[in-house]
matplotlib code that plots the C-alpha trace (Angstrom):
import matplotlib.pyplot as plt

x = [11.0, 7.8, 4.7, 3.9, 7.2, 6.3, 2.8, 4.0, 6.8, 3.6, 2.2, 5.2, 5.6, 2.1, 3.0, 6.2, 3.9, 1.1, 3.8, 4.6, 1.4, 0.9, 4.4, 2.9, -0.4, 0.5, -0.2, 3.0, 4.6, 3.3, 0.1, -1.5, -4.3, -4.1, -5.1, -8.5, -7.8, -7.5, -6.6, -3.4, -1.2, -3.6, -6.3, -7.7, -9.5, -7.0, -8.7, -6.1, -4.9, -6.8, -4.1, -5.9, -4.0, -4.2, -7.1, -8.1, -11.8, -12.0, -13.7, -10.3, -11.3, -13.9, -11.9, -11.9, -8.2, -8.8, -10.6, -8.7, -5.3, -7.6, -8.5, -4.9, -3.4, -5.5, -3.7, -0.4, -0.8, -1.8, 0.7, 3.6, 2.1, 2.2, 6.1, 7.0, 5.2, 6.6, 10.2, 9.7, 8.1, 11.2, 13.7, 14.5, 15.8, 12.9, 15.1, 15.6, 15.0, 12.3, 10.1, 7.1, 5.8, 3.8, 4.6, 3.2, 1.4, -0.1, 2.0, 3.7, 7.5, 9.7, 13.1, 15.4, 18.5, 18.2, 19.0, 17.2, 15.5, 13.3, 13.2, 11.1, 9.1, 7.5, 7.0, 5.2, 2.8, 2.0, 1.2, -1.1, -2.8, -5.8, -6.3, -2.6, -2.5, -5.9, -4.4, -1.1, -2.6, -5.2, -2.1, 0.1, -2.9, -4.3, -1.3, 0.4, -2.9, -3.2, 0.2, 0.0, -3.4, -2.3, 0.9, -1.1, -3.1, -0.8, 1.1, -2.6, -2.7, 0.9, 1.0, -2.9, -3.0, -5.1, -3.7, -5.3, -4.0, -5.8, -8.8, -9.4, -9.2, -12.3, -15.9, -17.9, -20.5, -19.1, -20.6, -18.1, -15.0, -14.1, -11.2, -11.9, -13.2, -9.5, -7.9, -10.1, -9.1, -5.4, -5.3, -6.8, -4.1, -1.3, -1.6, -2.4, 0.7, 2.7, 1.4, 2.5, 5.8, 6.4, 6.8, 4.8, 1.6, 1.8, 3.6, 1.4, 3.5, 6.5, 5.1, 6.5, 5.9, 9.1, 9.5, 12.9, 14.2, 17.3, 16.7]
y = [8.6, 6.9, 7.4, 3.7, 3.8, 6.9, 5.2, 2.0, 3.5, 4.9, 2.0, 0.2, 3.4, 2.4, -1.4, 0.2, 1.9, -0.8, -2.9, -0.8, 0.2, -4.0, -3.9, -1.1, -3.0, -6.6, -6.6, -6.8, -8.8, -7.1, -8.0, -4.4, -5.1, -5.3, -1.7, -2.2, -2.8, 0.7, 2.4, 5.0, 6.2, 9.1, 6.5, 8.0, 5.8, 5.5, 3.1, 3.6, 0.4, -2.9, -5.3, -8.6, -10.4, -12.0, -10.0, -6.9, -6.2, -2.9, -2.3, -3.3, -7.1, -6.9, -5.6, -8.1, -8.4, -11.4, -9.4, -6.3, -8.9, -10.5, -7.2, -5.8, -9.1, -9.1, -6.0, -7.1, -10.6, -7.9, -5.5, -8.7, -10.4, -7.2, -6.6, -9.6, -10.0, -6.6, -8.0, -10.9, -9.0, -6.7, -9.9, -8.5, -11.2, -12.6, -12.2, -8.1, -5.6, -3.5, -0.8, 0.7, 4.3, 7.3, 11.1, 13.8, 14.1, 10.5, 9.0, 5.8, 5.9, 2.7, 2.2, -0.7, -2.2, -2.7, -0.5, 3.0, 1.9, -1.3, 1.1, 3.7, 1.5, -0.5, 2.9, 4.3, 0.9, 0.9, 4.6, 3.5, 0.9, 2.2, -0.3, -0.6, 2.9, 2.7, -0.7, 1.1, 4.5, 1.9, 0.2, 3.2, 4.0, 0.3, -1.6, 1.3, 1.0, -2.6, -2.8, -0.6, -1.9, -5.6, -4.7, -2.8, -5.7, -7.7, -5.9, -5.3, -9.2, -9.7, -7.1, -6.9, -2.9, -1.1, 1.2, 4.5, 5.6, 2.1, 2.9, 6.1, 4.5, 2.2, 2.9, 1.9, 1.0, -2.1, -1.6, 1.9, -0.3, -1.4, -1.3, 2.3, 3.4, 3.1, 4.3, 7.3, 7.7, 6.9, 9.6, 12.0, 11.0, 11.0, 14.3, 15.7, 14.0, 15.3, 18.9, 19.0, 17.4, 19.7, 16.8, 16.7, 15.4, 13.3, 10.5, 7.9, 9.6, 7.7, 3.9, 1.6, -1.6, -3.6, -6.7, -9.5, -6.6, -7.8, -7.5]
z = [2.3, 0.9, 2.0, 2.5, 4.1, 6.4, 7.6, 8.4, 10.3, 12.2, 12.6, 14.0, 16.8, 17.4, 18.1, 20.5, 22.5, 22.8, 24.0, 26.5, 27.9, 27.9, 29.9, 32.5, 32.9, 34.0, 37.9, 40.4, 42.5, 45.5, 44.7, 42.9, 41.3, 37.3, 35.1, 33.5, 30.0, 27.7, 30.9, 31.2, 33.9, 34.7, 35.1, 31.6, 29.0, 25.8, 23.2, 20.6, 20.9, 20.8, 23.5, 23.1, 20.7, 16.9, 15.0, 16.3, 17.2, 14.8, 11.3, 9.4, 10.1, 7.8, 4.7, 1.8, 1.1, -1.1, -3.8, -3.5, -4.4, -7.4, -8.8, -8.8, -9.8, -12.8, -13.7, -13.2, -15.1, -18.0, -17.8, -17.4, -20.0, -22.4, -22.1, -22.4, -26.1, -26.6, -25.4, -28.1, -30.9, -31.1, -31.0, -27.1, -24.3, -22.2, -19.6, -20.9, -17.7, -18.8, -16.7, -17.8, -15.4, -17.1, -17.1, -15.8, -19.3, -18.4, -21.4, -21.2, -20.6, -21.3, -19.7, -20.2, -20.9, -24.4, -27.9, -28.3, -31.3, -30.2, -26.8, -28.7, -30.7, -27.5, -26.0, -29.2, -29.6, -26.1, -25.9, -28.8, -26.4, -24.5, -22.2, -21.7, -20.7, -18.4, -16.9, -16.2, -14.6, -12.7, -11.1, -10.4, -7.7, -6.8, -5.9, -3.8, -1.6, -1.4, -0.3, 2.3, 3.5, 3.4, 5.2, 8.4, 8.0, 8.6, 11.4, 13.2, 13.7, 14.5, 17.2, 18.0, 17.8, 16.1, 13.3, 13.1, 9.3, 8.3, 10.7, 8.5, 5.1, 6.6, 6.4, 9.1, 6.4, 4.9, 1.5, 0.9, 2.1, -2.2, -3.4, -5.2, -2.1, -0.2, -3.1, -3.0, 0.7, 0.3, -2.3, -0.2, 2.8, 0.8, -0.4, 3.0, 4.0, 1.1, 1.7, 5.3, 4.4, 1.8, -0.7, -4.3, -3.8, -7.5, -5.7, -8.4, -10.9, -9.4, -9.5, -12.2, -13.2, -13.9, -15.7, -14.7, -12.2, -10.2, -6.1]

ax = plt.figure().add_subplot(projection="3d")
ax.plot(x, y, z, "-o")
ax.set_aspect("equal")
plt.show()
């Protein structure tokens, strides 16, 4: 299981149970007077959850989602636009399934349905690419985080809860809350994760980028 699976599996369990306690505070038909907001079954204060509806009232309405999709999407529209020259330049199908990941070595690896030949030859001119390999590594790391944050994100103003995995990726001081700055803190997450789940913690060495997949 994926980490981005794993956490938004949390976050849905955290949707389940703010549903609930929103269940066990609406006021009977015997005329009990409605829990205070925030309030458990013990009568103790539990502000995990934010019950009010659409957009929460946290930190994680302040993120700028916009910019964090334009800076990865300028990476894809590069790395897209780059095998599919490649596809052409070799006399490949546009429509050719290619997948581009890197090693543990941080070298470019090609995969595709096509001959072994034109195969190793994309591989060898992109590994001679520096910005196709800083573009790549820069993806493998950006676009697992801004997936994970936009779907919380998402699932925060759905449900109206509050997410505490996203909650930690935030800074309270908006200025440390770039793009980088959640990559930096996903990093640091994942590998706790990894470590306590006895999984590898080079999880980016498993992104690729592929071109004219199939769903």
């Amino acid at each position: 299981m994926s980490l981005l699976t794993s956490l938004i599996k949390a976050g849905t369990q955290f949707q389940q149970a703010a549903t609930r306690r929103s269940e066990d505070a609406r006021p009977a038909a015997s005329g009990k007077t409605e829990k205070p907001q925030g309030a458990d079954q013990s009568g103790k204060n539990d502000d995990r959850f934010t019950l009010t509806g659409g957009q929460p009232r946290s930190k994680t309405g302040r993120l700028s989602v916009t910019d964090y999709r334009q800076q990865v999407g300028q990476d894809i529209a590069y790395v897209r636009e780059t095998l599919r020259h490649k596809l052409a330049e070799y006399g490949m199908q546009p429509t050719t399934q290619i997948a581009a990941s890197r090693t543990a070595t941080g070298e470019v690896s090609i995969q595709g349905r096509m001959p072994e030949q034109p195969r190793q030859r994309i591989e060898q001119d992109l590994n001679n690419s520096r910005e196709f390999r800083d573009t790549l590594k820069r993806l493998s790391v950006n676009e697992p985080t801004l997936a994970f944050v936009d779907t919380a994100l998402k699932l925060n103003h759905a449900y109206g809860t509050s997410n505490t995995v996203l909650d930690t990726l935030v800074s309270d001081n908006q200025q440390f809350n770039g793009l980088q700055d959640l990559v930096h803190r996903y990093d640091s997450i994942r590998k706790t994760f990894s470590s306590n789940d006895g999984g590898t913690p080079e999880a980016a060495r498993d992104y690729a980028f592929r071109l004219n997949a199939r769903a």
